[in-house]
C-alpha positions as CSV (number, residue, x, y, z in Angstrom):
1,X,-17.7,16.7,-20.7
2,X,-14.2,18.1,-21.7
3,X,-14.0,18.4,-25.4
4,X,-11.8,16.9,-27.6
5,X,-8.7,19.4,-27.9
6,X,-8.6,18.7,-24.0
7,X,-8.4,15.0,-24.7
8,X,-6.0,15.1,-26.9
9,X,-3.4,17.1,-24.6
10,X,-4.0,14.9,-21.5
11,X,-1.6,12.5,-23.0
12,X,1.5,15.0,-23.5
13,X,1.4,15.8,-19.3
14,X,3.3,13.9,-17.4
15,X,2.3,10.5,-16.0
16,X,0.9,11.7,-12.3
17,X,-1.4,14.0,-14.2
18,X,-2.4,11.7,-16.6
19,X,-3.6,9.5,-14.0
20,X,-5.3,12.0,-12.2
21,X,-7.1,13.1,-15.1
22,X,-8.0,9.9,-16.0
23,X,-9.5,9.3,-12.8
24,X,-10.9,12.8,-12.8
25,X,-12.1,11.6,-16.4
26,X,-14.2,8.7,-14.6
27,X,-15.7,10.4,-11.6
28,X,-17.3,12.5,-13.8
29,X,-18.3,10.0,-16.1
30,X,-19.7,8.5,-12.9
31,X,-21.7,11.6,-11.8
32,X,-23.8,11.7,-14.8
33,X,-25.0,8.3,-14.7
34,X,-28.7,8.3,-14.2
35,X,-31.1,5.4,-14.4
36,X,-31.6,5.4,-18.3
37,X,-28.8,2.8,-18.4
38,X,-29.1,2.0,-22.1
39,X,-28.9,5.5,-22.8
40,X,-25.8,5.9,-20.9
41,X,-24.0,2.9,-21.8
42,X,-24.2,4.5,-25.2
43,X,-23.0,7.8,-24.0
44,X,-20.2,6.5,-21.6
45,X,-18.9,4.4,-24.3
46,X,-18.7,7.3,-26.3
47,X,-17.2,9.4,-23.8
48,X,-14.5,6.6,-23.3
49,X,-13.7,5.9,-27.4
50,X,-13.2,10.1,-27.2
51,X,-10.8,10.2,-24.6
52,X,-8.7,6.8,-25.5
53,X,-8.5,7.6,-29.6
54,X,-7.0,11.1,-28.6
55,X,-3.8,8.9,-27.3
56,X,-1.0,9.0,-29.2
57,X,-0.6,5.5,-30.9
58,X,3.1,3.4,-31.6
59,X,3.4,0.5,-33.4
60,X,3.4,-2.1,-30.4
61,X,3.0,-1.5,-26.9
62,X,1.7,-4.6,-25.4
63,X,2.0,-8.5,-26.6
64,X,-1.5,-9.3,-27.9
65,X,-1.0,-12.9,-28.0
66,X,-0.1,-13.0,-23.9
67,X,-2.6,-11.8,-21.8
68,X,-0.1,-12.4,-18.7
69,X,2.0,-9.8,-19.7
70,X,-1.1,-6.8,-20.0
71,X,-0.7,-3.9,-18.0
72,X,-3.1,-2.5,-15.6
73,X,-4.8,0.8,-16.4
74,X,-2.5,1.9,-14.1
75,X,0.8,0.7,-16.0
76,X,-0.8,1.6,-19.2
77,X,-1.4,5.3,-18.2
78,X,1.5,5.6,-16.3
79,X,3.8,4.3,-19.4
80,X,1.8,6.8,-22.0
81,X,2.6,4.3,-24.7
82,X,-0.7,2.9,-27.1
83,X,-1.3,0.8,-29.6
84,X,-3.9,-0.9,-31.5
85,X,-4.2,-3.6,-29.1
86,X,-3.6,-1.8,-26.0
87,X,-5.8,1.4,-26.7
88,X,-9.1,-1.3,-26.6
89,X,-7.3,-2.4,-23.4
90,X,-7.8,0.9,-21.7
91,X,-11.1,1.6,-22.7
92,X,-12.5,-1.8,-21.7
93,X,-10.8,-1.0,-18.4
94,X,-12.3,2.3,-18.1
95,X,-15.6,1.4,-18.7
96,X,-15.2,-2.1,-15.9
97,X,-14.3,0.5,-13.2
98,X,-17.4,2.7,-13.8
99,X,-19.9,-0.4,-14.9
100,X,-18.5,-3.4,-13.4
101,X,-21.7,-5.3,-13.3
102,X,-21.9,-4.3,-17.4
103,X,-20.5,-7.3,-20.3
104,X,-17.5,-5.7,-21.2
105,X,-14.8,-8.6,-23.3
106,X,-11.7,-7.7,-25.1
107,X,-11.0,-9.2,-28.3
108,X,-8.3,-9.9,-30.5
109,X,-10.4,-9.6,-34.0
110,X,-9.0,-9.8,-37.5
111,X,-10.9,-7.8,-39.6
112,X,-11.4,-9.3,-43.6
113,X,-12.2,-5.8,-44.8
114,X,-8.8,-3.7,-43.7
115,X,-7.3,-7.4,-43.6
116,X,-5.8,-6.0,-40.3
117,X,-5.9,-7.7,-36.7
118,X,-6.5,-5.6,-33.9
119,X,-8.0,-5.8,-30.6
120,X,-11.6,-4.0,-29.9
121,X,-13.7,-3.8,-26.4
122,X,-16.9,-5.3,-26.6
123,X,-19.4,-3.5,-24.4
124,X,-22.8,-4.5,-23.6
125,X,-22.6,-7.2,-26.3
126,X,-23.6,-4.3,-28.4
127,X,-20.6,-1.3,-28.7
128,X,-17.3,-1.8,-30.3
129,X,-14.7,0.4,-29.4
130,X,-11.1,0.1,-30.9
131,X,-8.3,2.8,-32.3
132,X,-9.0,2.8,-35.3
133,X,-12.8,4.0,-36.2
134,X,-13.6,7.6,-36.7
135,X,-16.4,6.7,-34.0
136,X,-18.1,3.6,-31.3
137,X,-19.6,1.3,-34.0
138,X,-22.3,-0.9,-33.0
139,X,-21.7,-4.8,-33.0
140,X,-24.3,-6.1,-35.4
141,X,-22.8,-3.5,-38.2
142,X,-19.3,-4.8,-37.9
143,X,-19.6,-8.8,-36.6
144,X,-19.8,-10.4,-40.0
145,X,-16.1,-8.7,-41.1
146,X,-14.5,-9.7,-37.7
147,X,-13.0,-13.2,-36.9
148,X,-12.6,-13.4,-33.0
149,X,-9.0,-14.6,-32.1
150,X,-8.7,-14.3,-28.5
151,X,-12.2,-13.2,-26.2
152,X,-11.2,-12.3,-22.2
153,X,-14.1,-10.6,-20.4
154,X,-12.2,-7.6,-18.6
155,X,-13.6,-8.8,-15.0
156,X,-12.0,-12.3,-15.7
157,X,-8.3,-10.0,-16.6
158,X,-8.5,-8.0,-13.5
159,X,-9.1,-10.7,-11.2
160,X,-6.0,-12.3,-12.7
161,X,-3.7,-9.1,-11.3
């Protein structure tokens, strides 16, 4: 896989490359599946937290309290702009077009222990990815600090585009 550096300057090109590396991103995510799926839900997931926490973040980039108004991958990439509620976004929509048959939900959490509210992606009812972690943190270790908010699966949000 590309390394971290590499991530990390993906977001600085300008937006036709970053969609092509994005998708470049995902084909070879897609190549090294193999049939140890729980093994590589855990390594895809990590994959995807590496290349979405390299984006740059602002403060707001999306409305997290209207789901209508949520960009596609597409937009999202395209625009270049992340926050703490859309960089969840993207990696919950990374993971749906590699895994689409995979739980994948995005949540609006608040969390009691930064007192913050954010939104994470819920994969496999078992790997939280969000902005803000220095890695994927598995579900069970964080659940009892997070009050859910808002819960959209990310096949439910594409259909609605």
């Amino acid at each position: 896989m590309t390394n971290e550096a590499e991530y990390r300057t993906i977001w600085f090109e300008p937006p036709s490359k970053r969609l092509a590396r994005w998708r470049k991103f995902r084909t070879d995510l897609k190549d090294q599946l193999t049939n140890d799926s729980v093994l590589q839900i855990e390594k895809i997931c990590d994959e995807i937290w590496k290349f979405w926490a390299a984006a740059p973040q602002v403060n707001i980039a999306i409305d997290p309290y209207d789901q209508s108004t949520w960009p596609t991958v597409w937009e999202m990439l395209y625009q270049g702009e992340f926050c703490k509620y859309s960089n969840p976004l993207g990696m919950a929509y990374t993971f749906f077009y590699l895994l689409p048959e995979i739980s994948n939900r995005i949540m609006r959490v608040h969390d009691s222990v930064s007192n913050d509210t954010y939104s994470v992606a819920l994969i496999d009812d078992k790997w939280v990815l969000n902005h803000d972690t220095c890695d994927m943190v598995k579900w069970n270790d964080v659940s009892a600090t997070l009050t859910i908010e808002s819960d959209i699966s990310c096949k439910e949000l594409t259909e609605n585009r």
